[in-house]
N, C-alpha and C positions, 0 to 999 in steps of 0.2 A: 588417522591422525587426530582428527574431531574428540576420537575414543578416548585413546590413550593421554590426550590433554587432559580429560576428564577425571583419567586415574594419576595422573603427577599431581593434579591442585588437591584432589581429595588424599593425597598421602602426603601434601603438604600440609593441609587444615587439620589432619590428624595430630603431627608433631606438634604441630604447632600449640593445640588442645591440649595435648600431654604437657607441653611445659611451663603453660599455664595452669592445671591443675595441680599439679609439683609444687607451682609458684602458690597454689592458695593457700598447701601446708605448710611451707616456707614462710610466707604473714604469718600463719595464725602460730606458728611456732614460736617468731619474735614477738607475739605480743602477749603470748604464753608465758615464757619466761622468763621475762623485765629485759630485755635487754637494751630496750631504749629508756623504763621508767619502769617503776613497780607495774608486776604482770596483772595483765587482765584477767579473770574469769571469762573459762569458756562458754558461758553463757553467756556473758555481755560480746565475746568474739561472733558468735552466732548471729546476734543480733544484727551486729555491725553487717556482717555477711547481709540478710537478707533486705535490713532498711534499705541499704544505699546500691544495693543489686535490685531494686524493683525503682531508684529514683533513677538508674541506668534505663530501665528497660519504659519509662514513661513515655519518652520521645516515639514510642514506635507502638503506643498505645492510642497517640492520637489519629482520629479518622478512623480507627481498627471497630468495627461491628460484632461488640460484642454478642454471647447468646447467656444471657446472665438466668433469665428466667428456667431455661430448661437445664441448665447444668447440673451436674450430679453431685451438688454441694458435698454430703456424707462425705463421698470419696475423694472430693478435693479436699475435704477434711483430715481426713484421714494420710491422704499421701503427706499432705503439707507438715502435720504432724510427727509424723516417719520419718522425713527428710530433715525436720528443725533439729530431731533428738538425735538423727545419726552424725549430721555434721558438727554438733557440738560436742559429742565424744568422740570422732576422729580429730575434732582440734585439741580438744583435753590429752589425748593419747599423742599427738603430735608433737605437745609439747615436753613430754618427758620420756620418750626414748625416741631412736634414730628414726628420722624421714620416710627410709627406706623400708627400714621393716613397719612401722605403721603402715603406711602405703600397701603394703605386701598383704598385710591380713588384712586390713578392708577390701580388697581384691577378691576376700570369697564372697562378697554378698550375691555372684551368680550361684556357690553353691548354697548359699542359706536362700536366694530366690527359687532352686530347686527342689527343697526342703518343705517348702511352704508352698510350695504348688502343688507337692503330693498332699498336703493337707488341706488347703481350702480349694484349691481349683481341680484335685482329685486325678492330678497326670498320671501314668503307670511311666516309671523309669526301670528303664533298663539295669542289668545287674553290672555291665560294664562302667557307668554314671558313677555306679556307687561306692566301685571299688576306685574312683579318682574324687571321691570327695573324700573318701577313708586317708590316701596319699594326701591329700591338699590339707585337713590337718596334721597329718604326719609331717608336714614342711610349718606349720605354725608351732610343734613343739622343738623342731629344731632352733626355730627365733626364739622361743621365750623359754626353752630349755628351764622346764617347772623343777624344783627340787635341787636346784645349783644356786649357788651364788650369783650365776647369772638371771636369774629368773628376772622375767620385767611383769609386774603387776599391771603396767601402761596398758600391754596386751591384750587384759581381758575386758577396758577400753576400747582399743581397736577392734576385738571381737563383736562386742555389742554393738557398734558401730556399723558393721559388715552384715548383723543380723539386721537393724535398723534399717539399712540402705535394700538391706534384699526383700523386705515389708512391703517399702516404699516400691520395689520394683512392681510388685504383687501389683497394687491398686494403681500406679503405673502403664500396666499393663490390661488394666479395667476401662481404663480412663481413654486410652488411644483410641477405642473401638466408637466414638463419640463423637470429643472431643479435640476441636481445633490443636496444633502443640503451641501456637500462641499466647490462644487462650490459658491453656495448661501451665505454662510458665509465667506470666500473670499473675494469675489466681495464686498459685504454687507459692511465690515470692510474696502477693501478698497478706496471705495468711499468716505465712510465716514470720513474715517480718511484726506482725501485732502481736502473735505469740511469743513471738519471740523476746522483743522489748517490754511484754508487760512482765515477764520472767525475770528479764535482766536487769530491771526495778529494782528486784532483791540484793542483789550482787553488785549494784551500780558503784563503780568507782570512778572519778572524772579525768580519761584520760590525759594524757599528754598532748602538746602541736603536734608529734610524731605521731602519735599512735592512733590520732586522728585522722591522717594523714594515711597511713597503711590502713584503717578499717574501708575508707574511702576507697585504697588502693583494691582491697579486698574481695568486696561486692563487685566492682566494677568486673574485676579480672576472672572473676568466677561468672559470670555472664559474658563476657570474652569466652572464655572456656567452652559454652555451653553453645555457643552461637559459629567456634570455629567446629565443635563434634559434629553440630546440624548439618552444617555443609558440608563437611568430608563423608556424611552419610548419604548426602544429594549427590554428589559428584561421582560417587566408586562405589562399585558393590559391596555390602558388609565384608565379605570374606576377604576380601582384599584390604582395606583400612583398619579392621578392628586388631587384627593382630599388631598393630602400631601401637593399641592405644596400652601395651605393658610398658611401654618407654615411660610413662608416667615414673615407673620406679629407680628408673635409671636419671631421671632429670632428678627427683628425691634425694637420692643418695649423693649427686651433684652437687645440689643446691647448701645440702647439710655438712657435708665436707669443705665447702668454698666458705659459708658464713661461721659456722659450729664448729670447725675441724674435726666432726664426727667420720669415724671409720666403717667399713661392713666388716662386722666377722667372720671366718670361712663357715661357723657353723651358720648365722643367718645368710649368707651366699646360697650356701645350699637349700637352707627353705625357701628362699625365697624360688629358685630353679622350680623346685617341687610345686609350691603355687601354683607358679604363672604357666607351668607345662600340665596340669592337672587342670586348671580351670582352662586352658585353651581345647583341651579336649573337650571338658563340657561343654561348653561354648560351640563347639563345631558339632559335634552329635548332639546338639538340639536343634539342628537347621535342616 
């Protein structure tokens, strides 16, 4: 009974995660473009993101023993870095075409994480891997259908986005082998957030009450997010929670049809299938 409590909360932390991350391109979407006041620069949305997500995560800084001296600066560097430029071009991309397919192609950063593991960490992939990251683009030219009328340039946004986040995974995955994930998320947010605001310097424009108010909401919710994924990883075996966390795209498409009255087209329907059934493969033959 003990057990399976443990797999109801951890598949409810999962949801739950999903539709708070859905909710942080849903923000950055509205304050992308203007719909409460002249849109922000996804630079200064970034910024928003990391300042007021690491003044969230203070409270649980205090009494916390850090190990500041031995940490692997570089690679805090480096991820922090990765992470500041990926989230600002999935907001940039967010903001000018649908939720859902954004969402959909930032989805391959396990295969651009696979990519980049044959290259710096020197993995040997299998030949069946490759023939599903070959399909998982195949389902990003159905979204952004190059050569048509329909073509979205957003996309190759979202793309570098997906390559960005799967960087981040890389040093990500350096950094575990060490270091606290407290620590990690700290550090992570605080770099970020000085990076990130001395960028948005450039671009600075003086939001609105509102958009004040959502950057606020912003940071907060995307540490919600981060803090309901941990526990649903504590609670239930990966294999069992992670296949949850495609609902992300399904809360996307939600969110942007209830606020946007954005629609899915049957052709991004169908990339979008090919994705999320192509990286779910990856994802399970790499365990």
């Amino acid at each position: 009974m003990k057990h399976s409590t443990g797999i109801l909360s951890g598949l409810i932390f999962m949801i739950i995660a999903c539709a708070l991350i859905a909710l942080t391109t849903l923000i950055a979407k509205t304050l992308g473009t203007g719909s409460l006041a002249p849109a922000l620069h996804p630079l200064q949305i970034s910024a928003g993101r990391f300042f007021f997500a690491i003044l969230a995560l203070l409270p649980l800084s205090i009494g916390y023993s850090f190990k500041i001296n031995s940490a692997p600066w570089k690679l805090h560097s480096y991820r922090s870095i990765c992470g500041w430029l990926g989230a600002s071009c999935m907001f940039a991309a967010a903001s000018k075409m649908p939720l859902a397919d954004a969402t959909a192609i930032s989805f391959l950063s396990p295969v651009a994480t696979m990519i980049l593991a044959v290259i710096f960490l020197r993995e040997v992939i299998p030949g069946k891997r490759w023939l599903a990251v070959i399909c998982s683009f195949a389902g990003v030219l159905l979204i952004t259908r190059p050569g048509t009328d329909a073509f979205q340039p957003a996309a190759l946004i979202a793309l570098l986005a997906a390559l960005l986040m799967g960087l981040e995974a890389i040093f990500l995955k350096k950094l575990t082998g060490t270091e606290r994930p407290l620590q990690i998320l700290i550090i992570n947010n605080s770099i970020g957030a000085i990076i990130s605001i001395a960028i948005a310097l450039s671009v600075w424009r003086s939001p609105s009450p509102e958009q004040w108010v959502l950057l606020i909401f912003l940071g907060t919710t995307m540490v919600l997010a981060q803090s309901c994924f941990i526990q649903a990883m504590r609670r239930a075996d990966a294999s069992i929670v992670m296949p949850l966390f495609y609902l992300t795209i399904v809360f996307a498409a939600f969110y942007d049809f209830l606020f946007f009255d954005e629609n899915i087209s049957l052709e991004s329907a169908v990339g979008i299938v090919f994705i999320i059934s192509n990286v779910f493969f990856l994802t399970k033959s790499s365990r």
